[in-house]
C-alpha positions as CSV (number, residue, x, y, z in Angstrom):
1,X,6.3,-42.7,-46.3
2,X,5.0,-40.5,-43.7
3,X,7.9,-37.3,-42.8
4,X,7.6,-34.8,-39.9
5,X,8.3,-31.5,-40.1
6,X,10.5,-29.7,-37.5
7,X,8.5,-27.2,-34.9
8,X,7.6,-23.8,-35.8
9,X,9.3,-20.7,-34.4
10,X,6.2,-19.9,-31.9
11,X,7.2,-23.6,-30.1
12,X,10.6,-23.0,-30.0
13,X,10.0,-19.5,-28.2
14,X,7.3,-20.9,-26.1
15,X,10.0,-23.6,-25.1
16,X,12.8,-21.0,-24.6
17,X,14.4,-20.4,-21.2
18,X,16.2,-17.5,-22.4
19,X,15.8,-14.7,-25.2
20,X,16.4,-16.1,-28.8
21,X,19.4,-14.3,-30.8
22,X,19.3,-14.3,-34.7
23,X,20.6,-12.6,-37.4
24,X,19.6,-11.3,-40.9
25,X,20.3,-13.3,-44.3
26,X,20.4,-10.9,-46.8
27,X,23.1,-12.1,-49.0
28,X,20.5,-14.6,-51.4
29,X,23.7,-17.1,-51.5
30,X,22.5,-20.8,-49.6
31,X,26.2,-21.0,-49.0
32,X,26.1,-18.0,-47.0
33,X,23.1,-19.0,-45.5
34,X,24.3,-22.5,-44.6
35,X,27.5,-20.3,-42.7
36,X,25.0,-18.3,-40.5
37,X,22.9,-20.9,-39.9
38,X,26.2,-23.2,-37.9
39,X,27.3,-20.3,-36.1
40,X,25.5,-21.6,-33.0
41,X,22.5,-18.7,-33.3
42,X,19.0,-19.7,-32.4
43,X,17.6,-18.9,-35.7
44,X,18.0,-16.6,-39.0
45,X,15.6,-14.3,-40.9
46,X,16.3,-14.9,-44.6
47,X,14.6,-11.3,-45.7
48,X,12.6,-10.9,-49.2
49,X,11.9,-7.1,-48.4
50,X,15.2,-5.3,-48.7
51,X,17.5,-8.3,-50.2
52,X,17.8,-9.7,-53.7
53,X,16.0,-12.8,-52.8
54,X,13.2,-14.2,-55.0
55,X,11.3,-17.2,-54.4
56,X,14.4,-19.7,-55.9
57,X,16.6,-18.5,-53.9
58,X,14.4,-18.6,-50.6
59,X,13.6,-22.6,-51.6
60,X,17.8,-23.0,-51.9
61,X,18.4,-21.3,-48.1
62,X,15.7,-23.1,-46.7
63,X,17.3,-26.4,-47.9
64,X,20.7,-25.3,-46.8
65,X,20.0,-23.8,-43.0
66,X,17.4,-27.3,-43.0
67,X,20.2,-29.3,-41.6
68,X,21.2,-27.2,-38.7
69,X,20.0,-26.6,-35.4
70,X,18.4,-23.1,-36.4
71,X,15.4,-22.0,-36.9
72,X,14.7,-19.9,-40.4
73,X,12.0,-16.9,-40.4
74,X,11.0,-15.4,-43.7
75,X,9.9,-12.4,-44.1
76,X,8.1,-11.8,-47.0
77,X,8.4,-8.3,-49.3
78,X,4.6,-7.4,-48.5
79,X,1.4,-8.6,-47.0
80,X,0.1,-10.4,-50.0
81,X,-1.9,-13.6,-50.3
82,X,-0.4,-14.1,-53.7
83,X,3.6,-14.1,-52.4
84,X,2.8,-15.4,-48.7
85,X,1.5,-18.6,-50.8
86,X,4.4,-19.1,-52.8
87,X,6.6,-18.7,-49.7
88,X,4.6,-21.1,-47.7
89,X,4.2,-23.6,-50.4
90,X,8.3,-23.3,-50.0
91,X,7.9,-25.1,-47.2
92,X,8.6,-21.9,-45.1
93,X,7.2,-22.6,-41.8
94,X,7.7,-19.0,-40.4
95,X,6.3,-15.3,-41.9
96,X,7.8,-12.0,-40.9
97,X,4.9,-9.7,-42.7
98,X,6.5,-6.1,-42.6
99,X,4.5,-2.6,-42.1
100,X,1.8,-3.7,-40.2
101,X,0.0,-1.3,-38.8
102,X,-3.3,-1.9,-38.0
103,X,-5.5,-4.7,-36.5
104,X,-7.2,-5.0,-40.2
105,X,-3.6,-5.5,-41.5
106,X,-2.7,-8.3,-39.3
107,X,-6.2,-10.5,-39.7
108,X,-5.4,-9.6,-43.3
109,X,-2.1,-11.7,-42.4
110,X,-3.5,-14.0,-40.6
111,X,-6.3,-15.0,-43.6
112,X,-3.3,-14.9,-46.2
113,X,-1.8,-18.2,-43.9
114,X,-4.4,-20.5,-43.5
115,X,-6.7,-22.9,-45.5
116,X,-10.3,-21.9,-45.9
117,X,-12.7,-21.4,-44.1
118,X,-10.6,-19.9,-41.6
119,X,-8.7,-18.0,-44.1
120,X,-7.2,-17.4,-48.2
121,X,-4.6,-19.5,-48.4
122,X,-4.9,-21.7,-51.8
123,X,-4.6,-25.6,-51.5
124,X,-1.3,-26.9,-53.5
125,X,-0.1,-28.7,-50.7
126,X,-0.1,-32.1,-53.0
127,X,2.2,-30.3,-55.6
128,X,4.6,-28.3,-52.8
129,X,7.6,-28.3,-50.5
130,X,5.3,-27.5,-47.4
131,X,3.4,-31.0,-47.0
132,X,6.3,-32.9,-48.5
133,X,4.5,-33.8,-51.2
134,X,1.9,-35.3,-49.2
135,X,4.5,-37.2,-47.4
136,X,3.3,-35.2,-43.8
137,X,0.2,-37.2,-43.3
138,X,-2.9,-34.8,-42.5
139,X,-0.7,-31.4,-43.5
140,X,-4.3,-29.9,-44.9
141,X,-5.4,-30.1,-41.6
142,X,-3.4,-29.6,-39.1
143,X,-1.4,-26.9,-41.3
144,X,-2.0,-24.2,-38.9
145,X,0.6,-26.1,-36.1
146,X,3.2,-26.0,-38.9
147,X,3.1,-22.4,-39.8
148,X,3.7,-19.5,-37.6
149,X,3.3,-15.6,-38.2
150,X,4.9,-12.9,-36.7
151,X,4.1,-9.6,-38.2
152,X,6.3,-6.3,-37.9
153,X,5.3,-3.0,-36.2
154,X,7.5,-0.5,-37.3
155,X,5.5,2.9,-38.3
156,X,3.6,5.1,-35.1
157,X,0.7,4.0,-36.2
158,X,1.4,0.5,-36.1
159,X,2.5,1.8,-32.1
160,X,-0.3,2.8,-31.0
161,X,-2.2,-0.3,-32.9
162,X,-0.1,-2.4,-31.3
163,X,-2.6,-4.0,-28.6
164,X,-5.3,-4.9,-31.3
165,X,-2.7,-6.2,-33.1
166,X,-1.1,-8.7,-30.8
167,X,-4.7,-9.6,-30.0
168,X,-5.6,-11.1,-33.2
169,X,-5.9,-14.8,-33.1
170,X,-3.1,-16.4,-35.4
171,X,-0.5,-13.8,-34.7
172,X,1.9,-15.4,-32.8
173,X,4.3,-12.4,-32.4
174,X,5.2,-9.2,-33.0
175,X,8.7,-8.1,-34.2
176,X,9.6,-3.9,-33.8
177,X,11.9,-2.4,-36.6
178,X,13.4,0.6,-35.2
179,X,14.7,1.6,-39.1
180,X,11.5,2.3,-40.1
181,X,10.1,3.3,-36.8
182,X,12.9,6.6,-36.5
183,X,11.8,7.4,-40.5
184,X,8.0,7.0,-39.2
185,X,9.0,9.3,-36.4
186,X,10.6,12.3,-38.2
187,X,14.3,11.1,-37.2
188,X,15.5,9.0,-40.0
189,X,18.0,7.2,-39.4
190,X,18.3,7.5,-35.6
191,X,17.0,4.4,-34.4
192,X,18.4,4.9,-30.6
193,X,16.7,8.0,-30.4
194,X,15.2,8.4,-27.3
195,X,11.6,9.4,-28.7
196,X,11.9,6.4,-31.4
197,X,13.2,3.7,-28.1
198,X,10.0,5.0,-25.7
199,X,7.8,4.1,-28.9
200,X,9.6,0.1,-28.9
201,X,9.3,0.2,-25.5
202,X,5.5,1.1,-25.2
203,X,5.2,-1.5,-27.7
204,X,6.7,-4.4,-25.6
205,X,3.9,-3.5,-23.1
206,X,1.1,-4.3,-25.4
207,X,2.3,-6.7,-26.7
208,X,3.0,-8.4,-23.6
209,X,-0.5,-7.7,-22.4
210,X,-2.2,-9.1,-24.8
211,X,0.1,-12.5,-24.0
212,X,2.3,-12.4,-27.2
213,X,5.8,-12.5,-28.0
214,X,8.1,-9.8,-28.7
215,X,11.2,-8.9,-30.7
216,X,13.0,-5.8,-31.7
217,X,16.2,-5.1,-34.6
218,X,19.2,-4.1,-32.4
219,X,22.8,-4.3,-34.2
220,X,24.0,-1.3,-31.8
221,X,25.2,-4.1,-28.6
222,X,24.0,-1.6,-26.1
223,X,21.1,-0.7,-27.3
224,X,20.3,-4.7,-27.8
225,X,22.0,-5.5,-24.4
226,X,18.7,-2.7,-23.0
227,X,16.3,-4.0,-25.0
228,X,16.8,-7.4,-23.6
229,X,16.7,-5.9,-20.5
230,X,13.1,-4.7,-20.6
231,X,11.8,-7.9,-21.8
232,X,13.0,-8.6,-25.5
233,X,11.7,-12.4,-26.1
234,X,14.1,-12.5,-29.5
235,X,16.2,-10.4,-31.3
236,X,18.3,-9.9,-34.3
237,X,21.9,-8.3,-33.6
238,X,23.5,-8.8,-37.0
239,X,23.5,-9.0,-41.2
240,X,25.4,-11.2,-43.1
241,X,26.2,-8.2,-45.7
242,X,26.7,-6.2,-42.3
243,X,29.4,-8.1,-41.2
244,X,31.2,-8.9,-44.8
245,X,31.0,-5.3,-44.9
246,X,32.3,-4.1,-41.6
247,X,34.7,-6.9,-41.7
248,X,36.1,-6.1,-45.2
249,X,36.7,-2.1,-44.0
250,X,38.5,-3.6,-41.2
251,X,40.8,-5.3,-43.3
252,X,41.2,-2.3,-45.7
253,X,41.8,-0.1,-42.7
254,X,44.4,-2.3,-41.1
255,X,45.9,-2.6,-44.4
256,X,45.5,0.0,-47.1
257,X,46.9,3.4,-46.2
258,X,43.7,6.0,-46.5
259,X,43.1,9.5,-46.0
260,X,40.8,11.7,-43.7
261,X,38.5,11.5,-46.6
262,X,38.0,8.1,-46.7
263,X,36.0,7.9,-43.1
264,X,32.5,6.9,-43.0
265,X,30.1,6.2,-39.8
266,X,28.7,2.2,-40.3
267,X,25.7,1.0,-39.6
């Protein structure tokens, strides 16, 4: 039996006639998953950073979104070879690497995805998800078109790296996270800040001058509506727990007398 496995999320952006819209999978429920993954969005990000997702419940999304037309990113909770393995061997075809900030960070990446002797990666392909078992015939080597990596720029540092970091051969894109960007700024919590938006903005450039791909965090609409504007190739607009949450305060608000006291702002 010979299997195929479906393309990687630098074709599908290479193939794109239009911005790709996606949203975060935080929850670490498959069903939840499987819901965002029909909505009609061009892909998800199931996140191992900031969620409660280990590497069972990253195998049990990836088999539930696998049956829709949506293609799943993963970003893994750090740059290591020892947990970028284990994802891939998932059968995770796309890395998000967070807090990258220098060129040495992103061929650090870049070695953590492939076989030797271009890179780290250990050879388990026989015993994992990612080749099927062996069942996708010359997966040892041809694995580099089956696996894509975007890394994240979201510190000042990682601004002003951002050329050299584009420019390393195997990363494929470069996704901004205003959050951490603001907090690397001095203005936590402020991601539309003006200072914080001129730093995404610069880093578009670069990275679009050194012929990558570009994405940026945006769940304010305007602020994604602008990004967009100036060139976004993909973004993410939304959070599972994000909109659970917002949704369930609009039904407590509509419904459940409250006091002054009981306002919050929502991110």
């Amino acid at each position: 039996m010979s299997l195929r496995l479906s393309p990687t999320f630098r074709a599908t952006l290479a193939e794109a006639s239009r911005p790709l819209a996606g949203m975060w999978v935080c929850s670490g429920s498959p069903l939840v998953a499987e819901i965002c993954a029909g909505s009609g969005l061009d892909w998800v990000l199931i996140d191992m950073e900031h969620s409660p997702n280990g590497l069972e419940s990253v195998l049990a999304q990836l088999q539930a979104v696998g049956a829709y037309p949506v293609t799943p990113v993963v970003r893994v909770p750090i740059g290591d070879v020892v947990t970028i393995k284990q994802v891939l061997d998932l059968g995770a075809q796309n890395l998000l690497v967070p807090m990258v900030s220098s060129k040495t960070d992103a061929e650090a990446a870049v070695a953590a995805v492939r076989y030797p002797p271009r890179g780290t990666r250990g050879v388990g392909s026989a015993l994992a998800r990612s080749a099927r078992w062996n069942r996708v015939d010359g997966y040892l080597a041809d694995a580099d078109a089956h696996v894509s990596l975007f890394v994240q720029i979201e510190t000042a540092a990682g601004v002003e790296a951002a050329a050299g970091i584009a420019a390393v051969d195997g990363v494929d894109g470069v996704f901004v996270g205003p959050s951490d960007l603001a907090a690397s700024m001095g203005v936590l919590g402020q991601q539309t800040h003006p200072d914080v938006v001129a730093a995404a903005l610069r880093t578009f450039d670069a990275v679009h001058g050194a012929g990558k791909k570009v994405g940026v965090n945006a769940f304010d609409p305007a602020a994604a509506d602008a990004y967009l504007e100036a060139g976004a190739d993909f973004i993410l607009v939304g959070a599972d727990v994000a909109l659970l949450a917002r949704g369930s305060e609009a039904l407590a608000a509509r419904w459940v007398a409250a006091s002054d006291d009981d306002k919050r702002s929502s991110y």
